[in-house]
N, CA, C and O atoms as a Tripos MOL2 file, in Angstrom:
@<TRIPOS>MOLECULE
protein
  300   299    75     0     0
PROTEIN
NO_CHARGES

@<TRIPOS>ATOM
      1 N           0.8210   -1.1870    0.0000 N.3       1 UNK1
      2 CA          0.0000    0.0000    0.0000 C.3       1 UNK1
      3 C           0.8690    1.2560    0.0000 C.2       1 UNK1
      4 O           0.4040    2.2660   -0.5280 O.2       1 UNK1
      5 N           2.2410    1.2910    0.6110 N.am      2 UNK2
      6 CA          2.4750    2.4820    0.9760 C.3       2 UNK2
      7 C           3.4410    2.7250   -0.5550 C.2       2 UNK2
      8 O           3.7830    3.8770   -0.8200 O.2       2 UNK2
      9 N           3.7790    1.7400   -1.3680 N.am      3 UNK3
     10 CA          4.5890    1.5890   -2.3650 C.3       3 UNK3
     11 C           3.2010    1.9570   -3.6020 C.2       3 UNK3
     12 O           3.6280    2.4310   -4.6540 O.2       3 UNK3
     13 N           1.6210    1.7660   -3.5270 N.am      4 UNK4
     14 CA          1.1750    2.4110   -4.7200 C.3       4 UNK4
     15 C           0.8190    3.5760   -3.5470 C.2       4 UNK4
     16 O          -0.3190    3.1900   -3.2780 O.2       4 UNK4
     17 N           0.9540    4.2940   -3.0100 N.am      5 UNK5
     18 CA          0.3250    5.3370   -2.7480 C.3       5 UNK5
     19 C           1.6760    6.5660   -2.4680 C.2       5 UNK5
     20 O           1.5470    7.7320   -2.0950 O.2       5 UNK5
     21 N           2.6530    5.9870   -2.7210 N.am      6 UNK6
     22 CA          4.3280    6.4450   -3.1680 C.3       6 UNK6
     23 C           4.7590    6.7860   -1.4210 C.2       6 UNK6
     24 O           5.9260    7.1760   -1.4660 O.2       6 UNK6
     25 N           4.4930    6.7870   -0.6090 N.am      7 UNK7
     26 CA          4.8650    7.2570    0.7780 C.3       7 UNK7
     27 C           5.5530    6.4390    1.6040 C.2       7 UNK7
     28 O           5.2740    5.2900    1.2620 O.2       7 UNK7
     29 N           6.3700    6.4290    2.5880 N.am      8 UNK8
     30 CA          7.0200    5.5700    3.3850 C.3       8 UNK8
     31 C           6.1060    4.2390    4.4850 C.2       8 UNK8
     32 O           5.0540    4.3280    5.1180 O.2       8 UNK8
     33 N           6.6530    3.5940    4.3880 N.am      9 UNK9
     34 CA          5.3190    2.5970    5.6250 C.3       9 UNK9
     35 C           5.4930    3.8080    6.9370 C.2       9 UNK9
     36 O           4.5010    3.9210    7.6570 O.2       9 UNK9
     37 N           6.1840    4.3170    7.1210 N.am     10 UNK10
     38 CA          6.1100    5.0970    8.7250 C.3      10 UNK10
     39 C           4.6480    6.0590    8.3940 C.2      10 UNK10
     40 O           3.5940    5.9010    9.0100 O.2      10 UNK10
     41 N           4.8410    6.9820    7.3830 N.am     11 UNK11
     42 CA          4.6200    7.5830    7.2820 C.3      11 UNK11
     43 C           2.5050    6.7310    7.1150 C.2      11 UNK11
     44 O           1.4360    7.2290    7.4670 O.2      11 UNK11
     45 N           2.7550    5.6410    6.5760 N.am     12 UNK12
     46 CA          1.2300    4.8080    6.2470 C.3      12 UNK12
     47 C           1.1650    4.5180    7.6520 C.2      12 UNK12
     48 O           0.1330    5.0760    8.0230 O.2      12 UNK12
     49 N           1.7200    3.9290    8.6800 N.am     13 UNK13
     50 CA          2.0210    3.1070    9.8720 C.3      13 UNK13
     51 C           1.0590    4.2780   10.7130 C.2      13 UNK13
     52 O           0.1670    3.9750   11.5050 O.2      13 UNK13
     53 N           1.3900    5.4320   10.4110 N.am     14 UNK14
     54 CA          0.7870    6.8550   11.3300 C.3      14 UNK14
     55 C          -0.3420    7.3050   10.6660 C.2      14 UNK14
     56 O          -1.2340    7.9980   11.1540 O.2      14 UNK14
     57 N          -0.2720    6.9020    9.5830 N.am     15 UNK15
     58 CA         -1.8930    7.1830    8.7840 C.3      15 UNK15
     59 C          -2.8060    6.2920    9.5240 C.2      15 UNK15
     60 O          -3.2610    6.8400   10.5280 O.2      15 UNK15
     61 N          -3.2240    5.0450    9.3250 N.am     16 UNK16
     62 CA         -3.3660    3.7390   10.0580 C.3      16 UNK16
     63 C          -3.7310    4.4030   11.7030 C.2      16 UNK16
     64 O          -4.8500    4.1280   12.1350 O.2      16 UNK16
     65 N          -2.9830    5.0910   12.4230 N.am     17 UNK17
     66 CA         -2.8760    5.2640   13.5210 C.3      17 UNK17
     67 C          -3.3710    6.4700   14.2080 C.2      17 UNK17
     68 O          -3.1950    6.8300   15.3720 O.2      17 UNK17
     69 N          -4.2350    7.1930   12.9370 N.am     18 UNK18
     70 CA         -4.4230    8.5660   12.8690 C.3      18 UNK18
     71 C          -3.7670    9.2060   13.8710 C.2      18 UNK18
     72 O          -4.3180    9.5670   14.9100 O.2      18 UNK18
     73 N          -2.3350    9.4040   13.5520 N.am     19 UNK19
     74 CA         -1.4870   10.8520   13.7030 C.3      19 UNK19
     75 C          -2.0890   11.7840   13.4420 C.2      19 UNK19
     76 O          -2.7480   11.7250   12.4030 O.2      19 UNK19
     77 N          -2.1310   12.9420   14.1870 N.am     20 UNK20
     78 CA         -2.2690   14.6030   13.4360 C.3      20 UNK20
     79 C          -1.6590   15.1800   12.6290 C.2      20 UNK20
     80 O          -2.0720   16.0390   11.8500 O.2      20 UNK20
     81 N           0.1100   14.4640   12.8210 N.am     21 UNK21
     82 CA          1.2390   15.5840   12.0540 C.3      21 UNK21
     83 C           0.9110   14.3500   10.3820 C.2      21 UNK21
     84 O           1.9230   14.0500    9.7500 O.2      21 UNK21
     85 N           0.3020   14.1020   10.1590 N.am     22 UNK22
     86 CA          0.4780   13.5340    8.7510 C.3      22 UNK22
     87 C          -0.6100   14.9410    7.8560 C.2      22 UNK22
     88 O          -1.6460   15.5240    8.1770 O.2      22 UNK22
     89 N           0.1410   15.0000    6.8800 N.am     23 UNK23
     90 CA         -0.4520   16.1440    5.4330 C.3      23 UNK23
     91 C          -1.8220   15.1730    5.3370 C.2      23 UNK23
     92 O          -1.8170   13.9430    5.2960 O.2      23 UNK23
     93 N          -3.0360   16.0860    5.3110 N.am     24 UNK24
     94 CA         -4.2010   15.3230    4.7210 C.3      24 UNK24
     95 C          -3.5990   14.7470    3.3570 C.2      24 UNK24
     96 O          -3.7880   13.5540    3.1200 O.2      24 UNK24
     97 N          -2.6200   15.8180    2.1110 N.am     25 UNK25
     98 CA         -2.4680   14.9630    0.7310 C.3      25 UNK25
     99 C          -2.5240   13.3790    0.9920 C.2      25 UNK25
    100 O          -2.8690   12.4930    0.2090 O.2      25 UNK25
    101 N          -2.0410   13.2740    2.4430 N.am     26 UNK26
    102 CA         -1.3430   11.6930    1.9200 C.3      26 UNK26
    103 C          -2.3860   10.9480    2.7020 C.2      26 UNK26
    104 O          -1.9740    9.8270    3.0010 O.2      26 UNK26
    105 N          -3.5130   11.1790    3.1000 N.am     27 UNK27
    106 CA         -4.7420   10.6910    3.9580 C.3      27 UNK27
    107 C          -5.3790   10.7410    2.3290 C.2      27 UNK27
    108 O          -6.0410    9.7600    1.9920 O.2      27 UNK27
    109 N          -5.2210   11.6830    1.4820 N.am     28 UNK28
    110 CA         -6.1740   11.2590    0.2270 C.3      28 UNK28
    111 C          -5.8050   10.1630   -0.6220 C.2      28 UNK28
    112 O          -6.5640    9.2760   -1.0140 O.2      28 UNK28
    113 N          -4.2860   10.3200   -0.9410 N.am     29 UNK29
    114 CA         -3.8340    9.7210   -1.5340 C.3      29 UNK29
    115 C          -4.1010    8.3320   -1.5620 C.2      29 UNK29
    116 O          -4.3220    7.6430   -2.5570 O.2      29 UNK29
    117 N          -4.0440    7.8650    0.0430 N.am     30 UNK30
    118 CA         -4.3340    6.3090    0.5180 C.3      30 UNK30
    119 C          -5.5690    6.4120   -0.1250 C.2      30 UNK30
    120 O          -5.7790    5.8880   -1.2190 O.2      30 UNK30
    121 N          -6.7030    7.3000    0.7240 N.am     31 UNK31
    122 CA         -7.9560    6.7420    0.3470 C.3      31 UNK31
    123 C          -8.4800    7.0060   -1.4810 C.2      31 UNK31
    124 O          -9.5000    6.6000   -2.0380 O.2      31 UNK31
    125 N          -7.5960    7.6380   -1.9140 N.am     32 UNK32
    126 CA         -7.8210    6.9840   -3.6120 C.3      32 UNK32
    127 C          -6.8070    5.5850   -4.0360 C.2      32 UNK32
    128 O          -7.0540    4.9260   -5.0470 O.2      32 UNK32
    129 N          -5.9940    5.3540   -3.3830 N.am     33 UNK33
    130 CA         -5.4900    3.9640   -3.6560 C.3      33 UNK33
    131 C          -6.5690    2.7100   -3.1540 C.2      33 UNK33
    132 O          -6.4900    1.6150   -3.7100 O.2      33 UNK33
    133 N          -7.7150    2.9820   -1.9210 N.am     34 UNK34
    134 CA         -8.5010    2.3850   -1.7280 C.3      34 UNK34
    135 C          -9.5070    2.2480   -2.4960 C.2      34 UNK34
    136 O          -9.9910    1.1330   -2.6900 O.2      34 UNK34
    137 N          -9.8540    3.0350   -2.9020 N.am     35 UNK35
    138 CA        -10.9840    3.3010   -3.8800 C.3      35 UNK35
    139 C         -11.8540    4.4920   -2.8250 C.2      35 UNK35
    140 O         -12.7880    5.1350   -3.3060 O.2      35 UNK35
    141 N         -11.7020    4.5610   -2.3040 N.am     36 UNK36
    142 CA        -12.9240    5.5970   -0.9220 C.3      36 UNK36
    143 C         -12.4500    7.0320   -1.0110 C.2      36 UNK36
    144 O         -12.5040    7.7550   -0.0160 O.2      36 UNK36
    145 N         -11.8550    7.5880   -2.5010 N.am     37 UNK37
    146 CA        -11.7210    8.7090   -2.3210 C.3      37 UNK37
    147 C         -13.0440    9.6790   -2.0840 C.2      37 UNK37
    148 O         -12.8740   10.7420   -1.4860 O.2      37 UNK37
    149 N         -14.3130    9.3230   -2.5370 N.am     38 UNK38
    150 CA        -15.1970    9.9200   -1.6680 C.3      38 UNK38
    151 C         -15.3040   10.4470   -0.5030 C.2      38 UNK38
    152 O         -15.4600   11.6430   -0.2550 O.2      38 UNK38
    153 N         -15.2120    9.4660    0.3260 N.am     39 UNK39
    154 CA        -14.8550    9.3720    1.7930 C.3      39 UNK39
    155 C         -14.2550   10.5860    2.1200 C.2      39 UNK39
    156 O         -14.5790   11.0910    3.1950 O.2      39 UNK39
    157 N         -13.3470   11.2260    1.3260 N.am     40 UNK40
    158 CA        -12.6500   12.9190    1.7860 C.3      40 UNK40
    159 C         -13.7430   13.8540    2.2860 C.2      40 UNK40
    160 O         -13.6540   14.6990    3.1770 O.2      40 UNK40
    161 N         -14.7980   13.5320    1.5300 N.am     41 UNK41
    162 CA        -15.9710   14.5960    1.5880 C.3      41 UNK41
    163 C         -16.6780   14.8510    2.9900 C.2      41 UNK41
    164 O         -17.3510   15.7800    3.4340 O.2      41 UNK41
    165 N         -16.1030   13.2470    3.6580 N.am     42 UNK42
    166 CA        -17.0920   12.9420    4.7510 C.3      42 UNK42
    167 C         -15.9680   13.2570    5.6670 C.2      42 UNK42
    168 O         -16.5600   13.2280    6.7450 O.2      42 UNK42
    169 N         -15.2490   13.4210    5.8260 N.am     43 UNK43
    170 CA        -14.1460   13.3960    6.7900 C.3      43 UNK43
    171 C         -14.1830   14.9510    6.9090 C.2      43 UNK43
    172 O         -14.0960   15.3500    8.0700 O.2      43 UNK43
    173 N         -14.3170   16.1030    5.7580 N.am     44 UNK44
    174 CA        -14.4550   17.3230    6.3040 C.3      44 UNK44
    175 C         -15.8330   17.7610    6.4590 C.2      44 UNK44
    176 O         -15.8730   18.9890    6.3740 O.2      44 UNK44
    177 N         -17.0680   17.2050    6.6680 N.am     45 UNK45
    178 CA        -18.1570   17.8820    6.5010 C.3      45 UNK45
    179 C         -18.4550   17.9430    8.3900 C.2      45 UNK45
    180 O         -18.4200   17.1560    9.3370 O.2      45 UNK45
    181 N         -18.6830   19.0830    8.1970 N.am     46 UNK46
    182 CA        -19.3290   19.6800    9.8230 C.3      46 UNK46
    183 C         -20.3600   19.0670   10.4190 C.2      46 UNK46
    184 O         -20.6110   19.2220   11.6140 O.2      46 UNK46
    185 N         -20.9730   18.3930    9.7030 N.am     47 UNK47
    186 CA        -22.4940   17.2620   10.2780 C.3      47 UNK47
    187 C         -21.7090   16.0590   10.9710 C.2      47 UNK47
    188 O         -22.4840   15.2610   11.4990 O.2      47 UNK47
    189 N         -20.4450   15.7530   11.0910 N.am     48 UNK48
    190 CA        -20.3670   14.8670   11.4300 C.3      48 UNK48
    191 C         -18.8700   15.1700   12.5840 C.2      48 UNK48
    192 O         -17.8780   14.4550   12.7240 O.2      48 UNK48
    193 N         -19.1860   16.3840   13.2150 N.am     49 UNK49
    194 CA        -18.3690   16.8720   13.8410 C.3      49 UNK49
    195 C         -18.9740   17.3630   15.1730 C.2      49 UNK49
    196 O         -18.8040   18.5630   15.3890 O.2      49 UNK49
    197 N         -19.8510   16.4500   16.3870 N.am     50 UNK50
    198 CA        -20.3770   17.2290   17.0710 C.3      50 UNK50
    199 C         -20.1300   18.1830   18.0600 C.2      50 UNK50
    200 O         -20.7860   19.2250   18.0830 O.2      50 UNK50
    201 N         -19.0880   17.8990   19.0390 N.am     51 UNK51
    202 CA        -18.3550   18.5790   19.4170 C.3      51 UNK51
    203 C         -18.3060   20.3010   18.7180 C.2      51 UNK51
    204 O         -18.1450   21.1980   19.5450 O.2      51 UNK51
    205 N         -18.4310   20.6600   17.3800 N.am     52 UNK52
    206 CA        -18.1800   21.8580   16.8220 C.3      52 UNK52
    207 C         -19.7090   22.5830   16.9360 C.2      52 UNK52
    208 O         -20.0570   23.6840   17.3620 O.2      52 UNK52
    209 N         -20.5850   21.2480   16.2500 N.am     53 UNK53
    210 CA        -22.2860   21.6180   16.2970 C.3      53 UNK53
    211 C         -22.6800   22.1530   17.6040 C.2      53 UNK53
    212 O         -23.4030   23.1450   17.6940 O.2      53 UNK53
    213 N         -22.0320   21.2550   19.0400 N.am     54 UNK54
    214 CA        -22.1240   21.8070   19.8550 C.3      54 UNK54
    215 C         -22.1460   23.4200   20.2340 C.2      54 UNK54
    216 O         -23.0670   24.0620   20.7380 O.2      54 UNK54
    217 N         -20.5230   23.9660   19.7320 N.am     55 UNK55
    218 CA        -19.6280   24.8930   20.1770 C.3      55 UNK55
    219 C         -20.4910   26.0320   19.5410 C.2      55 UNK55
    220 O         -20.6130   27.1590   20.0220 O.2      55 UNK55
    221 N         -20.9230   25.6930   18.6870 N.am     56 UNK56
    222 CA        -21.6210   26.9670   17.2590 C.3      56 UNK56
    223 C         -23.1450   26.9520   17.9360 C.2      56 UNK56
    224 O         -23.8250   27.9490   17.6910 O.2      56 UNK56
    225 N         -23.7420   25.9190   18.7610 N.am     57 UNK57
    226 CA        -25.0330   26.3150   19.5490 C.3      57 UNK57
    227 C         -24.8600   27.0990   20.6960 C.2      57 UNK57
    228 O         -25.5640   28.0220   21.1060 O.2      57 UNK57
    229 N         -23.6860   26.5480   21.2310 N.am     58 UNK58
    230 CA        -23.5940   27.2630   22.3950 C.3      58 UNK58
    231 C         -23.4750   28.9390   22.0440 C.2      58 UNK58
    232 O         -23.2810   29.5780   23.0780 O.2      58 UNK58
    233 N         -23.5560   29.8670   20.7040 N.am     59 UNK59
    234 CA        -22.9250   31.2420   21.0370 C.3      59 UNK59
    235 C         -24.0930   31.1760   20.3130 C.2      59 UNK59
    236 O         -23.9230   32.0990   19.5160 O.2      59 UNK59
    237 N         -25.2250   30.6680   20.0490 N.am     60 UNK60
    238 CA        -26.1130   31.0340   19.3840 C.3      60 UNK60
    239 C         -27.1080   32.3170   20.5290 C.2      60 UNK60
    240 O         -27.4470   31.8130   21.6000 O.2      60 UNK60
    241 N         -27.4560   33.5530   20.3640 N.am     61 UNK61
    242 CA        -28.3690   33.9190   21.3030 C.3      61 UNK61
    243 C         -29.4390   33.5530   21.9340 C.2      61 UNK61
    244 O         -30.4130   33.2200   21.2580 O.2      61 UNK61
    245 N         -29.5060   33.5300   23.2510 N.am     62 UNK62
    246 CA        -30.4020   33.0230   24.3360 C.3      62 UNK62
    247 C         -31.9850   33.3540   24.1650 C.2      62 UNK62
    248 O         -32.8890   32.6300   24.5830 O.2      62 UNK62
    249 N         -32.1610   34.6610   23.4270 N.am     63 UNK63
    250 CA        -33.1270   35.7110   23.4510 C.3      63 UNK63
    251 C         -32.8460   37.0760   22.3450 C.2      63 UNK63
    252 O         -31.9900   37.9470   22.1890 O.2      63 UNK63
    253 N         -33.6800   36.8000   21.9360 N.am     64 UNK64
    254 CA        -33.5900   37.7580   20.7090 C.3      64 UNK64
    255 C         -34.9840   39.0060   20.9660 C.2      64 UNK64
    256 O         -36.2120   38.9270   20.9460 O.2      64 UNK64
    257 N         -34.0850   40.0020   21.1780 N.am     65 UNK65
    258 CA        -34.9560   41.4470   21.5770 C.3      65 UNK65
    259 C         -34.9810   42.2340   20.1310 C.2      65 UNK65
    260 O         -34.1870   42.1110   19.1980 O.2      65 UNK65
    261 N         -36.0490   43.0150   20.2260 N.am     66 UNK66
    262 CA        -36.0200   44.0190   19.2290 C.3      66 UNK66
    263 C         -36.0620   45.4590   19.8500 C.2      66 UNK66
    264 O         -37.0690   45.8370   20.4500 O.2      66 UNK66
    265 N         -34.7770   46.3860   19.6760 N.am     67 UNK67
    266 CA        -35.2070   47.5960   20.0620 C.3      67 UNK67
    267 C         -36.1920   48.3510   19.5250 C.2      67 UNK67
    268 O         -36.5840   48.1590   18.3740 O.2      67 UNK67
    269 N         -36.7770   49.4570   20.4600 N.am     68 UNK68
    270 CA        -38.0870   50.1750   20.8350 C.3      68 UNK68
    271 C         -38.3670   50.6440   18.9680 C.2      68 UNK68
    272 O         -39.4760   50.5410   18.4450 O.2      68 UNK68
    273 N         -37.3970   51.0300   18.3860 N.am     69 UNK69
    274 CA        -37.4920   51.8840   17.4090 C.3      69 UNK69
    275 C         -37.7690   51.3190   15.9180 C.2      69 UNK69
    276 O         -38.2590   51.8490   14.9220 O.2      69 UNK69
    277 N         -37.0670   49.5500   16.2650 N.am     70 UNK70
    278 CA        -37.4460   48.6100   15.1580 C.3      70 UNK70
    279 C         -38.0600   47.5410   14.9270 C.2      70 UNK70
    280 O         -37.6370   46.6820   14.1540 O.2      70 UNK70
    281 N         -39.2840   47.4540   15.6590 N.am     71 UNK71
    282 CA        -40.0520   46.6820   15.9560 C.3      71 UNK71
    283 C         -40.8260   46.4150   14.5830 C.2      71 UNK71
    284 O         -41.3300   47.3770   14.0030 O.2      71 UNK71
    285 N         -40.9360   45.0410   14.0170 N.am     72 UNK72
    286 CA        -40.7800   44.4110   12.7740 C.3      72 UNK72
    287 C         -42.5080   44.9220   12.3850 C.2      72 UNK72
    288 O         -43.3560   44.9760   13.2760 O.2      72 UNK72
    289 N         -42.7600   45.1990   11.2040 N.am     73 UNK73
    290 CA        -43.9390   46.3790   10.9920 C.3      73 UNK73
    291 C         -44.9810   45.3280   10.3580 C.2      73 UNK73
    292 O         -44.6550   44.6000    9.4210 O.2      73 UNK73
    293 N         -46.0280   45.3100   10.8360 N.am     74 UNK74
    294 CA        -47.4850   44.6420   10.5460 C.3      74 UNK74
    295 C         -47.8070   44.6210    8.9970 C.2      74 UNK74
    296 O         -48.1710   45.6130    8.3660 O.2      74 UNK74
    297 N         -47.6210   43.3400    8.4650 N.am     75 UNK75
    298 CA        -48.2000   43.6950    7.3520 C.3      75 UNK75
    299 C         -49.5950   42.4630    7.1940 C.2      75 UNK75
    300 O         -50.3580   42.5150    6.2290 O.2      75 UNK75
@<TRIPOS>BOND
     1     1     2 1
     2     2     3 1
     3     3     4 2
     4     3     5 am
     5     5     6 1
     6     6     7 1
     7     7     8 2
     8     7     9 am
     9     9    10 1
    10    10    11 1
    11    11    12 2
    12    11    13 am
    13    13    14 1
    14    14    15 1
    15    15    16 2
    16    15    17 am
    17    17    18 1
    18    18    19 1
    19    19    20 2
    20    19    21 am
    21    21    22 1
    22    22    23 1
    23    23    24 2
    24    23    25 am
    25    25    26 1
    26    26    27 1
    27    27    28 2
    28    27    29 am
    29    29    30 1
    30    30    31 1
    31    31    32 2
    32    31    33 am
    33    33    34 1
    34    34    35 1
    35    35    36 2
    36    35    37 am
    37    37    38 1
    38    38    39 1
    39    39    40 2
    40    39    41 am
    41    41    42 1
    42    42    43 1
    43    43    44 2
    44    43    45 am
    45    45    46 1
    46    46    47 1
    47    47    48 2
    48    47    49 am
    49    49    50 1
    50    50    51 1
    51    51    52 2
    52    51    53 am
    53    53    54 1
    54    54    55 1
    55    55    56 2
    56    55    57 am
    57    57    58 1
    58    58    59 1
    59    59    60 2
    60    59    61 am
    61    61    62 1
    62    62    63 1
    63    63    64 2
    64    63    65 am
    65    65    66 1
    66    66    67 1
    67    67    68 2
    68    67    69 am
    69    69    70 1
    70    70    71 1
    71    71    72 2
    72    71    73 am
    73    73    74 1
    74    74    75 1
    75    75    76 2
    76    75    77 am
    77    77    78 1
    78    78    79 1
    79    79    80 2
    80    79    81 am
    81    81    82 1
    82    82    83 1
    83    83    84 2
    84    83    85 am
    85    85    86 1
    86    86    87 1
    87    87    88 2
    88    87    89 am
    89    89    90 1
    90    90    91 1
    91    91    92 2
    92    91    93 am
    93    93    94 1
    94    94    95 1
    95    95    96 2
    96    95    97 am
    97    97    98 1
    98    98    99 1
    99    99   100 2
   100    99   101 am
   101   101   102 1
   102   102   103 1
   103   103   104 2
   104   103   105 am
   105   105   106 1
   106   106   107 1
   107   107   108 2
   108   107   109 am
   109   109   110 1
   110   110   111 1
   111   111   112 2
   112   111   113 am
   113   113   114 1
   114   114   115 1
   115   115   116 2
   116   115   117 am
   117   117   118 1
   118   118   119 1
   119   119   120 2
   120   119   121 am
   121   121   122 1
   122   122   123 1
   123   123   124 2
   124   123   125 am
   125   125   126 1
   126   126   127 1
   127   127   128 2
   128   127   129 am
   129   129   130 1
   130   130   131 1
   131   131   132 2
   132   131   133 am
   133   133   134 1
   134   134   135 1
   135   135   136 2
   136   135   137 am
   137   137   138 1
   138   138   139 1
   139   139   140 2
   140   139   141 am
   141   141   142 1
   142   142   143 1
   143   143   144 2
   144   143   145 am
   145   145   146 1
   146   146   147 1
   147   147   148 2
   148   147   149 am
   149   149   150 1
   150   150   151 1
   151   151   152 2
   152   151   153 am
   153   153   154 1
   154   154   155 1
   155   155   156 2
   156   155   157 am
   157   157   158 1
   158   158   159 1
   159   159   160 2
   160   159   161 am
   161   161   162 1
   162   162   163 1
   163   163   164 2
   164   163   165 am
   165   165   166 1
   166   166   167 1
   167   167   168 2
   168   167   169 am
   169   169   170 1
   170   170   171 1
   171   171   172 2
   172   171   173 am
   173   173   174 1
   174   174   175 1
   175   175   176 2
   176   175   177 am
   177   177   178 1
   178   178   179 1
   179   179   180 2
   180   179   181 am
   181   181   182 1
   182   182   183 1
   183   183   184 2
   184   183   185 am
   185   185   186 1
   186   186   187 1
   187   187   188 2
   188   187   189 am
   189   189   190 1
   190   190   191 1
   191   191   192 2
   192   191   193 am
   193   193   194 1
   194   194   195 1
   195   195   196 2
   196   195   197 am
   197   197   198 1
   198   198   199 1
   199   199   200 2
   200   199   201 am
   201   201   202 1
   202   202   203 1
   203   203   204 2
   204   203   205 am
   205   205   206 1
   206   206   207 1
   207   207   208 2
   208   207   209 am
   209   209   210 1
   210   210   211 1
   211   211   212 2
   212   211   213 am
   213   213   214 1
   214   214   215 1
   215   215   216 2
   216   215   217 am
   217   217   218 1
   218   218   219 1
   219   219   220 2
   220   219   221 am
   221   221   222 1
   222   222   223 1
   223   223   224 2
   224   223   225 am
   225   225   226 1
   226   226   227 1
   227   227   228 2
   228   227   229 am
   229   229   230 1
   230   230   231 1
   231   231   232 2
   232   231   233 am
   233   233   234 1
   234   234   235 1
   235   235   236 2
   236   235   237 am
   237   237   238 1
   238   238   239 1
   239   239   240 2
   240   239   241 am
   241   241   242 1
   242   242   243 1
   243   243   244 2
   244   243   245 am
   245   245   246 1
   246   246   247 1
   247   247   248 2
   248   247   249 am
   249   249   250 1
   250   250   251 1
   251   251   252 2
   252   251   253 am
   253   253   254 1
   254   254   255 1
   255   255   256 2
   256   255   257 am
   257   257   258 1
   258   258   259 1
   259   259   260 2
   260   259   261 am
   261   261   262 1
   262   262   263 1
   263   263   264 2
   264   263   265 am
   265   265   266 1
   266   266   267 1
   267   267   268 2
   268   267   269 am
   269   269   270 1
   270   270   271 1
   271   271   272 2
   272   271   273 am
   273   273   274 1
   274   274   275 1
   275   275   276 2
   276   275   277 am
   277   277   278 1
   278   278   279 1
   279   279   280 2
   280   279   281 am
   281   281   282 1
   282   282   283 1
   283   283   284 2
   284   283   285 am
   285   285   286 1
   286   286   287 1
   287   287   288 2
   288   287   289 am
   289   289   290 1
   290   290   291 1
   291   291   292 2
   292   291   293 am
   293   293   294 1
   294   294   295 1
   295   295   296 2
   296   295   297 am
   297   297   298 1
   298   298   299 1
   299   299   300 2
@<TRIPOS>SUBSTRUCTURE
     1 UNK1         2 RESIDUE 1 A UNK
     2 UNK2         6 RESIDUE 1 A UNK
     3 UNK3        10 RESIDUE 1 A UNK
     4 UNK4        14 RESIDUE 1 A UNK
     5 UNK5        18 RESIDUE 1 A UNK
     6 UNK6        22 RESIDUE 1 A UNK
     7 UNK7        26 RESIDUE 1 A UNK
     8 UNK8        30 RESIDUE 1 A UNK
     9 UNK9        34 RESIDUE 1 A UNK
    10 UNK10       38 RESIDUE 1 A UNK
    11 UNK11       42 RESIDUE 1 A UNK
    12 UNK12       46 RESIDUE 1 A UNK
    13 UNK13       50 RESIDUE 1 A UNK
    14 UNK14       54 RESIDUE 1 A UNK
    15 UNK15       58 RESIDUE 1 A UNK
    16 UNK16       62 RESIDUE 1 A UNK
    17 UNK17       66 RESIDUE 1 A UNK
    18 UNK18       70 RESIDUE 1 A UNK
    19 UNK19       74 RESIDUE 1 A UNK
    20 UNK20       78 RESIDUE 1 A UNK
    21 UNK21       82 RESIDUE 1 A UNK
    22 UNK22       86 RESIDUE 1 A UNK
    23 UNK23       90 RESIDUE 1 A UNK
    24 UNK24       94 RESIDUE 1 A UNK
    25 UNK25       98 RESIDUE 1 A UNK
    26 UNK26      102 RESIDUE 1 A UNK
    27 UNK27      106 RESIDUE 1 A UNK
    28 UNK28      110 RESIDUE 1 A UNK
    29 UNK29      114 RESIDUE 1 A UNK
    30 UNK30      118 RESIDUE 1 A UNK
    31 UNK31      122 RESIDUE 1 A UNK
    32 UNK32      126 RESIDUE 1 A UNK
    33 UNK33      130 RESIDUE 1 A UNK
    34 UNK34      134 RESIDUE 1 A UNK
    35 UNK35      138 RESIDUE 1 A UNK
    36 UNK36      142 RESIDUE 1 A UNK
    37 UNK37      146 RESIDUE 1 A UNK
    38 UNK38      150 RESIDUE 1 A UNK
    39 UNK39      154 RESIDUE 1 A UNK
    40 UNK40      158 RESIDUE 1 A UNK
    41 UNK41      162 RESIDUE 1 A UNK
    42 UNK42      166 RESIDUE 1 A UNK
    43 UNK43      170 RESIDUE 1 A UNK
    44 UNK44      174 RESIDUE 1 A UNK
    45 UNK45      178 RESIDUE 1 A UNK
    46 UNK46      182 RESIDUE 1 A UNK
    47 UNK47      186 RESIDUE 1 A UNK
    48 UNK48      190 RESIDUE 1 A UNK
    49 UNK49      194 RESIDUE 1 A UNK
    50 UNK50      198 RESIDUE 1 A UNK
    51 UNK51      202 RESIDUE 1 A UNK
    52 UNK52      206 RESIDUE 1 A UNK
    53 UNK53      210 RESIDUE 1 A UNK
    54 UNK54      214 RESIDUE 1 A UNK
    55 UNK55      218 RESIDUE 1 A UNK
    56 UNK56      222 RESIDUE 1 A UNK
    57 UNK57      226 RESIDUE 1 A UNK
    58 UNK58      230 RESIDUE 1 A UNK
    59 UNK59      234 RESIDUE 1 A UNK
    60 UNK60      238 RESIDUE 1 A UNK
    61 UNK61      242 RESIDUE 1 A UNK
    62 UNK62      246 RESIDUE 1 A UNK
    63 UNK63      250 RESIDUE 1 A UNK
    64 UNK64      254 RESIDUE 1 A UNK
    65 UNK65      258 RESIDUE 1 A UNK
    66 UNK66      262 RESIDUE 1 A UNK
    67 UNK67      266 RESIDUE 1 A UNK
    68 UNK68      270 RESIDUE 1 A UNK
    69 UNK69      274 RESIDUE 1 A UNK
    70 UNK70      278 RESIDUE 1 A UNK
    71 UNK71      282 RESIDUE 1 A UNK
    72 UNK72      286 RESIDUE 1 A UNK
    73 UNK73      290 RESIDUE 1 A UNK
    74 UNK74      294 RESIDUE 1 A UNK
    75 UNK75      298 RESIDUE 1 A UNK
């Protein structure tokens, strides 16, 4: 694997092991030598990150006021 995807086994050995310090290039690279280059799509999409979904509710406002002067007009 690490010979068609041109990279060192250490360097596959820590892919395998999900390291942080590895270049995503070579996280694609594998997964187009797998065939699952799709799979990239899913690895960055925010739906599948809850921890973040969390973080982005939490600053969402508690209460939403309208000041005196712009109070949304009757139609």
């Amino acid at each position: 694997m690490a010979e068609r995807a041109s990279i060192s086994r250490t360097t596959l050995n820590r892919i395998e092991k999900g390291n942080l310090g590895v270049a995503l290039g070579h996280y694609a690279i594998v997964l187009f030598c797998l065939g699952m280059i799709d799979r990239l799509g899913d690895i960055a999409d925010v739906r599948s990150d809850p921890l973040g979904l969390e973080l982005d509710e939490e600053r969402l406002p508690q209460r939403i006021r309208y000041q005196r002067n712009s109070k949304p007009s009757k139609t």
